[in-house]
C-alpha positions as a LaTeX table, in Angstrom:
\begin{tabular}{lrrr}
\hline
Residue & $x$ (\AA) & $y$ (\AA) & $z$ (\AA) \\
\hline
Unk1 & 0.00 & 0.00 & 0.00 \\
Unk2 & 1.55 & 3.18 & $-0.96$ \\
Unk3 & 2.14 & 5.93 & 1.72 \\
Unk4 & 0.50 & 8.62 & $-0.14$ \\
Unk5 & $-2.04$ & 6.87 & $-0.73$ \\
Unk6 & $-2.61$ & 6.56 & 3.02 \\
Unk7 & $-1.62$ & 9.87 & 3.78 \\
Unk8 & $-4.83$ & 10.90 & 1.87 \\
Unk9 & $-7.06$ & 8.30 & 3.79 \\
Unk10 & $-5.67$ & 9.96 & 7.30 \\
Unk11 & $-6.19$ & 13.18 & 5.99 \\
Unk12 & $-2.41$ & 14.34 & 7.13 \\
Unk13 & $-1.19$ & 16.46 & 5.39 \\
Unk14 & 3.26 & 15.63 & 4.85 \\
Unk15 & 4.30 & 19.32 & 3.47 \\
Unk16 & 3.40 & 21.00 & 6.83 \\
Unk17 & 4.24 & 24.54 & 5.62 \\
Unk18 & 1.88 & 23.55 & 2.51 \\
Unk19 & $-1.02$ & 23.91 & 4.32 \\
Unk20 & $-2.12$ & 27.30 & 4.11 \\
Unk21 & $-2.14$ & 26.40 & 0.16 \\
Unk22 & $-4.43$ & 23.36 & 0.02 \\
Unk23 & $-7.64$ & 23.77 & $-1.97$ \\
Unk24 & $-10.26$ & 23.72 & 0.00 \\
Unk25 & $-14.40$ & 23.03 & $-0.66$ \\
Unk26 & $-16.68$ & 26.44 & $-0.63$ \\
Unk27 & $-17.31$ & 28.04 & 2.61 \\
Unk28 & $-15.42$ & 26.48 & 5.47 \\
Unk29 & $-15.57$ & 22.94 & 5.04 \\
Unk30 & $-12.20$ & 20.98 & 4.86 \\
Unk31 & $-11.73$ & 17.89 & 3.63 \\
Unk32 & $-14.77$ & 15.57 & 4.68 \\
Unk33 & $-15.65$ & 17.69 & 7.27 \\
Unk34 & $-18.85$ & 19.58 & 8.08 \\
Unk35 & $-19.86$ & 22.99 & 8.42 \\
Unk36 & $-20.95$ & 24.55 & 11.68 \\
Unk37 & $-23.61$ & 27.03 & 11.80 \\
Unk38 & $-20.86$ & 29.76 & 13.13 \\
Unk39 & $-17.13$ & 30.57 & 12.95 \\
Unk40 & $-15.07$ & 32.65 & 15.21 \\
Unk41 & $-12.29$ & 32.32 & 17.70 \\
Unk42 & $-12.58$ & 33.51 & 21.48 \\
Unk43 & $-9.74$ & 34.60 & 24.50 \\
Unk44 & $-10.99$ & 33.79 & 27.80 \\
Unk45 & $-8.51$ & 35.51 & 29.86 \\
Unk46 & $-9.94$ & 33.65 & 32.95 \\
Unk47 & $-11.25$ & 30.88 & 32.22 \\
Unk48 & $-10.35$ & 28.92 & 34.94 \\
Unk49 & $-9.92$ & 30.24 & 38.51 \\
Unk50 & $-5.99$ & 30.29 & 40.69 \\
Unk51 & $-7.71$ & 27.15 & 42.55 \\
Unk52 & $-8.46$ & 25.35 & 39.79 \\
Unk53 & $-5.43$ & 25.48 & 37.57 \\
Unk54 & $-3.29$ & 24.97 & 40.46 \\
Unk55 & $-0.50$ & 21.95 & 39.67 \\
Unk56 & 0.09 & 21.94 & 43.50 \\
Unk57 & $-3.13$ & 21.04 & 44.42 \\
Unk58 & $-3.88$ & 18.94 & 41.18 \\
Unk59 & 0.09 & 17.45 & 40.41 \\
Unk60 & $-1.62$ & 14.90 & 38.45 \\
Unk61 & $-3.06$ & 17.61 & 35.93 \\
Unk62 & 0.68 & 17.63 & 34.77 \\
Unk63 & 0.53 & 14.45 & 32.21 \\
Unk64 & $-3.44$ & 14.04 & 32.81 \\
Unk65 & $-5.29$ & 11.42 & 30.50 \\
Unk66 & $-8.53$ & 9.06 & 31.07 \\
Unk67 & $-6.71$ & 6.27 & 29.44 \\
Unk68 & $-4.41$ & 6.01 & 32.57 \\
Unk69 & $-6.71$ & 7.01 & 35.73 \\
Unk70 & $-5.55$ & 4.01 & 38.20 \\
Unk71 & $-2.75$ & 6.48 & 39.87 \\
Unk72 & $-5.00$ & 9.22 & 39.59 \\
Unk73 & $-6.37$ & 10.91 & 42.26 \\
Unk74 & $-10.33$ & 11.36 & 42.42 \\
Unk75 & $-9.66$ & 14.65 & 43.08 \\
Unk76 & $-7.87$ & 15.42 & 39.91 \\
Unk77 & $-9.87$ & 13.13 & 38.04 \\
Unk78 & $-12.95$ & 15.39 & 38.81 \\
Unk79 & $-11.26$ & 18.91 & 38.63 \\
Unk80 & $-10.13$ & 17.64 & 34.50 \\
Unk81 & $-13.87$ & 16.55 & 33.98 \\
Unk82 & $-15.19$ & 19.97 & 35.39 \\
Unk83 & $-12.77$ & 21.30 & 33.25 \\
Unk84 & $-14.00$ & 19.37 & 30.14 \\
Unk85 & $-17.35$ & 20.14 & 30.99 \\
Unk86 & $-17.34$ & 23.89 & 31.12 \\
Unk87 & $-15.71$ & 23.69 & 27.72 \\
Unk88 & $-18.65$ & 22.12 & 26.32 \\
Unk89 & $-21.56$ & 24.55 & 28.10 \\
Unk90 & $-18.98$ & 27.68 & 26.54 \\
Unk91 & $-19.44$ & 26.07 & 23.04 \\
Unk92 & $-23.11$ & 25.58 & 23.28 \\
Unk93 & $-23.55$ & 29.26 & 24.61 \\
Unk94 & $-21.17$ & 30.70 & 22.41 \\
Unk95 & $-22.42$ & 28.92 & 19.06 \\
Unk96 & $-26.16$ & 28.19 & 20.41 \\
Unk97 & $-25.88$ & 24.38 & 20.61 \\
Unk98 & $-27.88$ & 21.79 & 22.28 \\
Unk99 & $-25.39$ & 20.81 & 24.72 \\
Unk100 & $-26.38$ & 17.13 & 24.18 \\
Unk101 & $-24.31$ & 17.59 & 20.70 \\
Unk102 & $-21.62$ & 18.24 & 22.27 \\
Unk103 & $-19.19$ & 15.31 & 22.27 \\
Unk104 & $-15.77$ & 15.94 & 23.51 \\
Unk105 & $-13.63$ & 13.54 & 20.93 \\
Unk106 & $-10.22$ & 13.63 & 23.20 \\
Unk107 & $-8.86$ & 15.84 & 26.07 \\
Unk108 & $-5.74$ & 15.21 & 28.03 \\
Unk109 & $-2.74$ & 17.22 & 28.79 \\
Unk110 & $-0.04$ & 18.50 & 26.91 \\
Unk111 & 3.56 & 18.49 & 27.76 \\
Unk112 & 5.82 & 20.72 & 25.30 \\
Unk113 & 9.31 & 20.67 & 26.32 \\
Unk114 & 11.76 & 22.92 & 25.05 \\
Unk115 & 14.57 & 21.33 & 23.11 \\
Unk116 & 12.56 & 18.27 & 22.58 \\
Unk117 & 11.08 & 16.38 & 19.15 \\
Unk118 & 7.42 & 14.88 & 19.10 \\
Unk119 & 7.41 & 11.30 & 18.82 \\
Unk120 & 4.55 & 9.54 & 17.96 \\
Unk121 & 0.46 & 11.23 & 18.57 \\
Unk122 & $-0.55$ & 14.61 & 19.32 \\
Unk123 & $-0.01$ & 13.55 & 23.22 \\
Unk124 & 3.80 & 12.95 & 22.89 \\
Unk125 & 6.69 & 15.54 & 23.90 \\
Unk126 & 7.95 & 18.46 & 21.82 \\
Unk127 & 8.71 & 22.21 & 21.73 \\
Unk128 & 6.54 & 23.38 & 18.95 \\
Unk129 & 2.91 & 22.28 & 16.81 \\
Unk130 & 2.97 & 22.92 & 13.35 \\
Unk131 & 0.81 & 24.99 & 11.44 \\
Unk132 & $-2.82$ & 22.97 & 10.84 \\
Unk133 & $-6.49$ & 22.88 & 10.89 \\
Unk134 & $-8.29$ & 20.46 & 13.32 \\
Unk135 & $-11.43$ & 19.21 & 11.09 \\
Unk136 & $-8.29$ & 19.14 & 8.43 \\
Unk137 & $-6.42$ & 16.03 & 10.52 \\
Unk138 & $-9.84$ & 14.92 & 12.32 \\
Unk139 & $-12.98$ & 15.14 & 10.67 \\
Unk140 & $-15.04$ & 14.73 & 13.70 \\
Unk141 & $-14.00$ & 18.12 & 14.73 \\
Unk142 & $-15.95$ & 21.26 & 14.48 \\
Unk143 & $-15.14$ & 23.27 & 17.60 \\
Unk144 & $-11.65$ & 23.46 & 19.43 \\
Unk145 & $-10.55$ & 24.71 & 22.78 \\
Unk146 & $-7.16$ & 24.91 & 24.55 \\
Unk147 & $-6.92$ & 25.68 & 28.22 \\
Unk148 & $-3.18$ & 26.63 & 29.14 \\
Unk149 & $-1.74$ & 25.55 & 32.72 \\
Unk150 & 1.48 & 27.44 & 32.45 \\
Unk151 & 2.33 & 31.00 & 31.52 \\
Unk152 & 4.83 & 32.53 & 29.64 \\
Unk153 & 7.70 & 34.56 & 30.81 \\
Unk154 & 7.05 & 32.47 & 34.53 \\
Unk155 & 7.44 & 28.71 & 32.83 \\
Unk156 & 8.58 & 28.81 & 30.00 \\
Unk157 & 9.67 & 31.61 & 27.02 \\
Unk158 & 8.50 & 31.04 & 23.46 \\
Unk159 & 5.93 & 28.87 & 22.53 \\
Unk160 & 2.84 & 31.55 & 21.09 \\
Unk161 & $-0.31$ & 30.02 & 20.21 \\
Unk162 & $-1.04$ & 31.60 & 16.41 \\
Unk163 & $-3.87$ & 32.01 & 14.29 \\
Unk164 & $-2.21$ & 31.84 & 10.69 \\
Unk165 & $-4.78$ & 33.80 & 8.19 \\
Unk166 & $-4.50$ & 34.93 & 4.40 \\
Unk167 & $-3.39$ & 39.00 & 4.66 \\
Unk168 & $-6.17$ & 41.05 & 3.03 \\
Unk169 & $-5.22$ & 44.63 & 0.77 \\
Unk170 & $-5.46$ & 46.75 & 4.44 \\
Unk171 & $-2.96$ & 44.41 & 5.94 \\
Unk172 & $-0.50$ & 44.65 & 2.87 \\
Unk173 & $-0.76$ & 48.32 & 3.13 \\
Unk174 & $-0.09$ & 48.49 & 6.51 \\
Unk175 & 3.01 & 46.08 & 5.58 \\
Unk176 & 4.27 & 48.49 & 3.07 \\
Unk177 & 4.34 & 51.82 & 5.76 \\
Unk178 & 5.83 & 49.87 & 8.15 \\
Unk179 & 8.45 & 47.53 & 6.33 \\
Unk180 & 11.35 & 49.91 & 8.11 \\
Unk181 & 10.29 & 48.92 & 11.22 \\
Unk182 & 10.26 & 45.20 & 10.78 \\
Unk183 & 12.94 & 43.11 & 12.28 \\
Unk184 & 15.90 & 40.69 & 10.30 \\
Unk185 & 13.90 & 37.83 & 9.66 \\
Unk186 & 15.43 & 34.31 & 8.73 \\
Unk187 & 14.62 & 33.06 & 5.42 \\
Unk188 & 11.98 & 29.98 & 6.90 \\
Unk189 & 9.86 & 33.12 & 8.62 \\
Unk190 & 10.15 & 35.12 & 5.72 \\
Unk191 & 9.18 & 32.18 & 3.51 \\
Unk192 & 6.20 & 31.57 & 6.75 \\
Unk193 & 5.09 & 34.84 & 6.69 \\
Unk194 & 4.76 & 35.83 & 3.09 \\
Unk195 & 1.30 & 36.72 & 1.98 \\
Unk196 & $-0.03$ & 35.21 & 5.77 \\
Unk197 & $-1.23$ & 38.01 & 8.89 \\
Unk198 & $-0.32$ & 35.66 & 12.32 \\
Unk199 & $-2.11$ & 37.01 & 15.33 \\
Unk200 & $-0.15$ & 35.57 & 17.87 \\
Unk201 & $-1.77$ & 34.85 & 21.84 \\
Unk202 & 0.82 & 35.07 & 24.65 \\
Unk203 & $-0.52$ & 31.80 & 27.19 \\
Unk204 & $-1.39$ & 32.23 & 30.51 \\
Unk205 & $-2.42$ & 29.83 & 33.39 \\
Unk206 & $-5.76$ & 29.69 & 33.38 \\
Unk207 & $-6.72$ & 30.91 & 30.03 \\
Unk208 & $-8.53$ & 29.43 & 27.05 \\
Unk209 & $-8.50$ & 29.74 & 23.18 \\
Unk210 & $-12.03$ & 28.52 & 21.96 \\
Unk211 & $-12.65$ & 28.18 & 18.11 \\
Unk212 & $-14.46$ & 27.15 & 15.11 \\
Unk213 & $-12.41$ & 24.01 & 13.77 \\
Unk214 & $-12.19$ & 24.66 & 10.24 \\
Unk215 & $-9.90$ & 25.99 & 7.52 \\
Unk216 & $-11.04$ & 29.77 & 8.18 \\
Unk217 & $-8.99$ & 28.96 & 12.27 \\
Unk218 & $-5.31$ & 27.42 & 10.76 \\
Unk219 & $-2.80$ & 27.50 & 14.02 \\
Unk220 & 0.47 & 26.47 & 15.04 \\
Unk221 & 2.53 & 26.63 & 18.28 \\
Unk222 & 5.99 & 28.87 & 17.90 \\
Unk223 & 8.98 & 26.94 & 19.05 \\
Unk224 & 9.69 & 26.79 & 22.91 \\
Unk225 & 12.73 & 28.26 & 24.05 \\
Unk226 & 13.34 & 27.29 & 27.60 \\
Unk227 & 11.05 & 25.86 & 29.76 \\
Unk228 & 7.76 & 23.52 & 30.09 \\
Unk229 & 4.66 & 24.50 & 28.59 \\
Unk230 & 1.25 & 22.66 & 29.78 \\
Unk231 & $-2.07$ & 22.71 & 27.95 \\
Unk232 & $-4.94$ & 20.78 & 27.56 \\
Unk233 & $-6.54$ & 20.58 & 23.73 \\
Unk234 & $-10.03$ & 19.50 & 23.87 \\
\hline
\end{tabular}
């Protein structure tokens, strides 16, 4: 069986960077996925409380999966399914869903290491996600959230979350007044950044990044510098 063949069955995409350049069906629809009613992304600043974010009082939230819960303390084990759960009642609110729809497809926590290399799924070890589209790699996908237990500058340096969108004529404009200003850039950003706008968000603990799934949301994590950066994708 050849592997591009079964590339195209899993819906992975090899060329990373190629991405942004895939055709793509009308509207937002990816490759067998399915539209949702509404697209938009969403900063909650606060979504979770000091208490509740806490790896001292959850340690266990640290590496945090329900395929491994007989170590676990109930106590964690319930905090992570709160957690979960007010994901799903912010996507029904914020995209006027029956919350019975809702159907939360994986959630665990996310180690990135700086100086490291993924090895195997999206759960493994590394120091930076490349640039994709959820429904893209899963098609059972139509609304993402990350929830970040570790902020940057205290934990780790690096390691942006960024929404990677097609510049539009005011953004090229705005390129042109201010290309003085712009730093040295190596030729792999300057090949990243051509004809893309990246809005970039700076984690904190506590916070959450909720979005529409689809090709109109492509993100990537920037490369970790020092440090260990915890999430939770869900």
């Amino acid at each position: 069986e050849d592997t591009e063949g079964s590339a195209r069955r899993m819906n992975y995409i090899f060329d990373d960077s190629a991405h942004k350049d895939l055709p793509l069906s009308p509207g937002r629809r990816c490759e067998d996925g399915t539209c949702c009613d509404a697209c938009s992304r969403n900063i909650f600043p606060t979504f979770l409380l000091e208490n509740e974010s806490n790896m001292q009082t959850f340690p266990e939230l640290a590496s945090f999966t329900y395929n491994e819960l007989q170590t676990c303390s109930s106590a964690t084990i319930l905090q992570f399914t709160r957690m979960v759960e007010r994901v799903r009642r912010t996507m029904a609110h914020e995209y006027g869903l029956d919350l019975s729809t809702i159907l939360p497809l994986q959630a665990y926590s996310r180690k990135y290491v700086a100086g490291t290399t993924q090895q195997g799924g999206g759960g493994g070890e590394g120091d930076f996600v490349t640039l994709h589209t959820d429904e893209a790699t899963h098609s059972g996908y139509h609304y993402s959230c990350v929830i970040y237990l570790s902020t940057q500058g205290e934990d780790f340096e690096g390691g942006d979350f960024v929404f990677n969108d097609p510049k539009d004529d005011d953004d090229e404009e705005s390129d042109e007044t201010n290309e003085n200003e712009l730093p040295i850039l190596s030729l792999e950003d300057e090949i990243r950044r051509t004809g893309r706008k990246l809005t970039p968000f700076h984690p904190t603990r506590g916070a959450a990044v909720i979005f529409s799934s689809g090709w109109e949301n492509m993100h990537e994590v920037e490369k970790i510098t020092s440090g260990v950066r915890y999430a939770v994708p869900c």
